[in-house]
N, C-alpha and C positions, 0 to 999 in steps of 0.2 A: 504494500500500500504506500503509495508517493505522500510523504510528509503535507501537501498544500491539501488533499483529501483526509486526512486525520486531522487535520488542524480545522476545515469546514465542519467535520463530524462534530470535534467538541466543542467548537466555538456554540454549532445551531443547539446540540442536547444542553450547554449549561446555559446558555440561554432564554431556552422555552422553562427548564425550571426556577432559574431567580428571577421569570415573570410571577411565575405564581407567589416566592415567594414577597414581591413588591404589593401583587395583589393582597396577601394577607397583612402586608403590616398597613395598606391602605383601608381594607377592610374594619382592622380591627384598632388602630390608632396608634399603633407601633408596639402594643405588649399583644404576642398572640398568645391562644390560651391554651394551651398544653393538647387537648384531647383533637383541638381542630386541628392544630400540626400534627401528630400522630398520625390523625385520619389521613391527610394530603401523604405522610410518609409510606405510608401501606401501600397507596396505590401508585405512587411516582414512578418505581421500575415499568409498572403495564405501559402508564402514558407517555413515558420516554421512550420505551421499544416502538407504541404507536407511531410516534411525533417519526423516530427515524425509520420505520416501516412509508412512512409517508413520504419524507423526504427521500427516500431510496428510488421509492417508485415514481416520485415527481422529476426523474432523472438529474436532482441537484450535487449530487457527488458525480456524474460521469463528466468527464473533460470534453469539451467543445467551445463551439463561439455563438454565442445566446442574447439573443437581445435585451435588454434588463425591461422589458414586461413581460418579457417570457418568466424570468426567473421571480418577479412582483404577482404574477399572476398566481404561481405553481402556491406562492408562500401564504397567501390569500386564501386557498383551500386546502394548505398542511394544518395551519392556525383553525380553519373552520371546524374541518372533519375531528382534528387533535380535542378540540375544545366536546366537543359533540359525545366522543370516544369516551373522555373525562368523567365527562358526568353519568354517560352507563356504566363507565367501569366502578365507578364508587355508589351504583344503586345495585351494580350484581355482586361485590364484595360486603355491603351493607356497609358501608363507611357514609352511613347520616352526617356524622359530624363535619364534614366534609362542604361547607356553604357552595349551594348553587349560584350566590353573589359573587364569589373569587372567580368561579369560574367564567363570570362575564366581565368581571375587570380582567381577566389575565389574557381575554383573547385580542385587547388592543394593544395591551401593551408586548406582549408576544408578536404581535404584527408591526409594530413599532420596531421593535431593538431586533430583530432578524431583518425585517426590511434594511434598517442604518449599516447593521456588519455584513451584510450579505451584498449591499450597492457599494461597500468600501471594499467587498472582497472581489466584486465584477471588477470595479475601475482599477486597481491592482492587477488582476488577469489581463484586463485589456492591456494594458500599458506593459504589462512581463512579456506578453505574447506579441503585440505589436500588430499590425496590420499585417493580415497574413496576402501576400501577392501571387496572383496566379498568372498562367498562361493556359489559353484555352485553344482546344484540339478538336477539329471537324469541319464538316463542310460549314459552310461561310455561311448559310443564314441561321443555321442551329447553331454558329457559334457565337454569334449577334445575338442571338435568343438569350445563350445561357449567359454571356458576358453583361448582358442589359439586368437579368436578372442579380446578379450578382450586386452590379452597380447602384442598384435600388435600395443599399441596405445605407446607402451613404458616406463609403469608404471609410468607413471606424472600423469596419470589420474584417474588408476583402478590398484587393485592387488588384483589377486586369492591367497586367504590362501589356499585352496583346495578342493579337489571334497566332496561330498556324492552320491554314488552310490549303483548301486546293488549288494546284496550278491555275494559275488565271481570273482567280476569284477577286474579289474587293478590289480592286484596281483603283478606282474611282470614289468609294466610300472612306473616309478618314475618322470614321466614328470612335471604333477603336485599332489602333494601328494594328497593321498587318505585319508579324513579324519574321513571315518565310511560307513557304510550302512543307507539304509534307517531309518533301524527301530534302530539305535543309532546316530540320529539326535541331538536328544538334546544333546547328551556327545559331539559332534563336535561341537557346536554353541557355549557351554561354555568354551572348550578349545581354541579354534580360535579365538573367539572372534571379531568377523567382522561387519562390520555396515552395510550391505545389504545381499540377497540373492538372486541369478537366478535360477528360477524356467527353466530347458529347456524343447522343445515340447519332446513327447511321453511318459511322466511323467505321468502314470494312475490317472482320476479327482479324483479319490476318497481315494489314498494316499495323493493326493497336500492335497486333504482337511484337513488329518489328520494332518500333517505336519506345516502346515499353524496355525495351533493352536500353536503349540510350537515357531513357530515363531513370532508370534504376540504377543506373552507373554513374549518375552525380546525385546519386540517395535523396531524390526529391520526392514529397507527399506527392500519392496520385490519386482522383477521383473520379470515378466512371458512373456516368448517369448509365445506368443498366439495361440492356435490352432484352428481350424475352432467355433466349440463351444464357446470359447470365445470372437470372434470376430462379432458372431454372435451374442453376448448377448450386445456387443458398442452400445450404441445410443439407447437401450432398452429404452421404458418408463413406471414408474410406474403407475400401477393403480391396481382397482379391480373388481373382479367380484362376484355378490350378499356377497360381504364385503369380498373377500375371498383377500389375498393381493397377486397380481400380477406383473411382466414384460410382458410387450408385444415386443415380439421379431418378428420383419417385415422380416427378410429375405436380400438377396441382391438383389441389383438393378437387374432387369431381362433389361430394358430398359434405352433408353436415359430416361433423368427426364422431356421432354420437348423442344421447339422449341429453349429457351434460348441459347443450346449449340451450335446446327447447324448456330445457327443465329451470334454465336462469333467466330465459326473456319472461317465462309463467309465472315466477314467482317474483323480479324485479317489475315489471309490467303494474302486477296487483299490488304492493306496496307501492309501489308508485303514482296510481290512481288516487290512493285518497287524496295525496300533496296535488295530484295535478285537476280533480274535481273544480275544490274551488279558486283555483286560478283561472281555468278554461270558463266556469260563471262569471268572474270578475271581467276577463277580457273579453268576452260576448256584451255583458253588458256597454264596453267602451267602443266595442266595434257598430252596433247598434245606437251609439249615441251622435258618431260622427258621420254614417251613412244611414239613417235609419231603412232607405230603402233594398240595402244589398241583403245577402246571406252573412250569417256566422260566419259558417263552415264553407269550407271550399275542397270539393272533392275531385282527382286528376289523376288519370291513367298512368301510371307505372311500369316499369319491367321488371319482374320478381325473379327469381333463381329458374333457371329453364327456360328464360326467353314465356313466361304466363305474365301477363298483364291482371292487375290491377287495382281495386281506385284506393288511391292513400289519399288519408284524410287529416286538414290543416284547417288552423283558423285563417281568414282570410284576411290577407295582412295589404291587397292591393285595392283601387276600385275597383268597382262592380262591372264587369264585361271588359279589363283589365287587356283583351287582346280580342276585342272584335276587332279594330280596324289594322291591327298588325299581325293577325296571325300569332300561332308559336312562335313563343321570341323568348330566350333564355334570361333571365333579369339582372340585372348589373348593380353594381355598389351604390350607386345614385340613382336607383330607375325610378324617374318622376312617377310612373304608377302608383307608387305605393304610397298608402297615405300618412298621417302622422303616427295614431295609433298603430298601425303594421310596422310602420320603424322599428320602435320600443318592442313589439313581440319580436321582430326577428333576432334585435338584440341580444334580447333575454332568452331569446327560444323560444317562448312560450307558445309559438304559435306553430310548436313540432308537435305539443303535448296530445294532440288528439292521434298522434301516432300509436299511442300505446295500445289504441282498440285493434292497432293492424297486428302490431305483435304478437297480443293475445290472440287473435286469431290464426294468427300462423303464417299472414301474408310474409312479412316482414321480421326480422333478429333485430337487437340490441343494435350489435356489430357485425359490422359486414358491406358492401360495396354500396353506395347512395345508389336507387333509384332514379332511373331518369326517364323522360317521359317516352313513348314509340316515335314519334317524330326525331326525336335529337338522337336515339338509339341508332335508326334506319341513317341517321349522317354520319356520325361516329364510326359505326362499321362499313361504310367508304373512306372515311379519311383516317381513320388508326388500325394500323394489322394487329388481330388477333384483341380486338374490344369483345368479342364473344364468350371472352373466356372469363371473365367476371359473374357470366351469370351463370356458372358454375359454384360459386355459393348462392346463399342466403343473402338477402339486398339487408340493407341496416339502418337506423336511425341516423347513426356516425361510424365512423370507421378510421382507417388510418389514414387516410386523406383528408380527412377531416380537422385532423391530430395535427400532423404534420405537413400539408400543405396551405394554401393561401386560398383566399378568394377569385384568382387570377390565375391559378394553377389550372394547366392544360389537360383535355381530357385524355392524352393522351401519359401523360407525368399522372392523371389519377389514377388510369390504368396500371401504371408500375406501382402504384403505392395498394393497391386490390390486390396484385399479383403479388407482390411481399406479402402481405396477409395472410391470404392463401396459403405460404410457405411454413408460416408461423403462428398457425391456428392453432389455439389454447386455451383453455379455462384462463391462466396466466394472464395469459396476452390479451385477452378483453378486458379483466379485471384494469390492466392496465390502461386502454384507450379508452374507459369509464373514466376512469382519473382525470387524463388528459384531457377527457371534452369536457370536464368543469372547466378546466386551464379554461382552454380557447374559447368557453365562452364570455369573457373577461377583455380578448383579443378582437379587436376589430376588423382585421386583416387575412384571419384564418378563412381556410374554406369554408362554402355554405354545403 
């Protein structure tokens, strides 16, 4: 374990606990009373294993480059869920004494002093680690693509020195310089001088391959946005056959993995109803206040696991007849349709919440690939290879595109993010992109 991850562990565990106890000497005026310490003492180990059970799976010990409301958002429902945890765990210990007052002083101030040492330990990292500079690999408008994206984060994070592309490409275009062809790779990597490379998709295997040797050989970070092939070879496992050395490469999921899942969307589903009852009354009410002549509810054709259609059901967050005069048309971050009230639900979500009735019924998983309507299906499979193979799971409320990409993320970049899924289908591994779509619902920029 690298010293800068021991030193985040201890800092966040002693911290969540001299929240509580600042909460008790606020509580109590600065003399605590014997039997209430006690109680908090009894149950500290549970909610510190919670607090870094939380923090574990909100990925805040893994090394990376995170934007700090990525890491503001995660800390926002370590503090929620920790606090929540708190006070079951000291009504199933029976630790009465235990005030359910601390425990709502302790959750600002827990969010307070982890937020303070956790933004002094980003700005440290950023500044230890430095702008990490790449050079980017591929044909000339995928490398435009992925170089633009990159750019967008504001150079705090990432800076393109410039392309390697194909003979004769960008000639003309100065957006980001051109820094060789393929086949004078090596003269761009020692002029430039960069500590990483992106490899983007449609990069023929067997130049990456050539390529990948000169790269390896001045020990540079490299990243491959992944193509079906690739993704297909995650999770391989070695072995052999009569000594011969192999991968076994399994395929993707054709099927659920098991009773497991059906048996968590049934019972997440039903506690989940009571919470979402009456919000979906609350926001019917508001929906109806600002159109009184529209519908609540807005019901719309789907593609489920198998290429079966159908209707998943949302409150309706645009006006009313939303695309008589433009047809199917996918909705944008600004799209003047939507009215004020539908803002606020899509923010909050709330206006997913009559989903749960699809789950329960079987339409629809927890997690698993978004839904998208038969029109934008019927495009996607002319313009992305192998978009079919998604509706080989179960369609989801959220999933890992959800998690891990943007609002702006291509359907073709959500397809790889299904297809990893796929790969790494598990009780685990939803437990965990639950987590995560609290995060991003906090995030403005995540995918819808």
């Amino acid at each position: 374990m690298r010293w800068t991850k021991l030193v985040k562990i201890l800092g966040d565990l002693f911290l969540i606990n001299f929240s509580f106890y600042l909460a008790f000497l606020i509580r109590f005026h600065g003399r605590i009373p014997h039997a209430n310490w006690e109680a908090y003492w009894t149950t500290a180990f549970w909610i510190t294993l919670v607090a870094f059970i939380l923090l574990y799976s909100y990925g805040l010990y893994v090394g990376g480059r995170y934007q700090w409301i990525e890491i503001f958002a995660a800390l926002v429902w370590v503090v929620v869920l920790t606090t929540l945890s708190g006070i079951a765990l000291s009504y199933m210990l029976q630790k009465y004494a235990f005030p359910r007052s601390v425990f709502l002083l302790t959750a600002p101030l827990q969010l307070l002093l982890l937020s303070v040492w956790r933004y002094a330990v980003w700005r440290y990292s950023i500044w230890r680690q430095g702008v990490l500079t790449l050079v980017v690999i591929g044909p000339y408008d995928a490398a435009v693509r992925r170089a633009r994206q990159l750019h967008s984060e504001g150079g705090r994070l990432y800076r393109v020195l410039g392309l390697v592309v194909e003979p004769g490409a960008g000639a003309t275009r100065i957006e980001f310089p051109v820094l060789g062809t393929y086949e004078e790779l090596a003269k761009a990597l020692d002029n430039s001088r960069p500590r990483a490379v992106l490899f983007c998709d449609g990069l023929p295997l067997a130049l990456r391959e050539r390529m990948l040797r000169e790269i390896t050989a001045r020990n540079l970070a490299v990243f491959i946005v992944p193509d079906f092939y690739e993704i297909l070879l995650s999770q391989a496992r070695i072995g052999q056959l009569d000594g011969i050395p192999i991968l076994r490469v399994d395929g993707f999921t054709s099927a659920p993995l098991g009773a497991w899942k059906r048996i968590f969307d049934i019972a997440l589903s039903l506690c989940l109803g009571v919470i979402a009852i009456p919000l979906i009354l609350l926001a019917a009410i508001a929906i109806k206040l600002e159109s009184p002549g529209g519908p609540v509810f807005y019901r719309q054709q789907r593609v489920g696991q198998g290429g079966r259609v159908f209707q998943l059901a949302k409150l309706r967050t645009m006006v009313p007849d939303a695309e008589k005069l433009t047809g199917p048309v996918l909705a944008s971050a600004k799209d003047p349709r939507i009215t004020r009230v539908g803002r606020v639900l899509r923010a909050t979500r709330i206006d997913e919440l009559p989903q749960l009735w699809n789950v329960l019924k079987g339409d629809m998983s927890f997690i698993g690939p978004r839904p998208e309507r038969p029109v934008f299906v019927e495009q996607f499979r002319k313009e992305v290879p192998g978009y079919d193979w998604r509706h080989r799971l179960p369609v989801g409320i959220t999933g890992l595109a959800q998690v891990l990409g943007r609002y702006s993320t291509t359907p073709a970049d959500k397809l790889r993010y299904d297809l990893l899924y796929a790969k790494t289908l598990s009780p685990l591994n939803d437990a965990q992109i639950l987590l995560h779509t609290l995060k991003v619902m906090l995030m403005r920029d995540k995918a819808s």
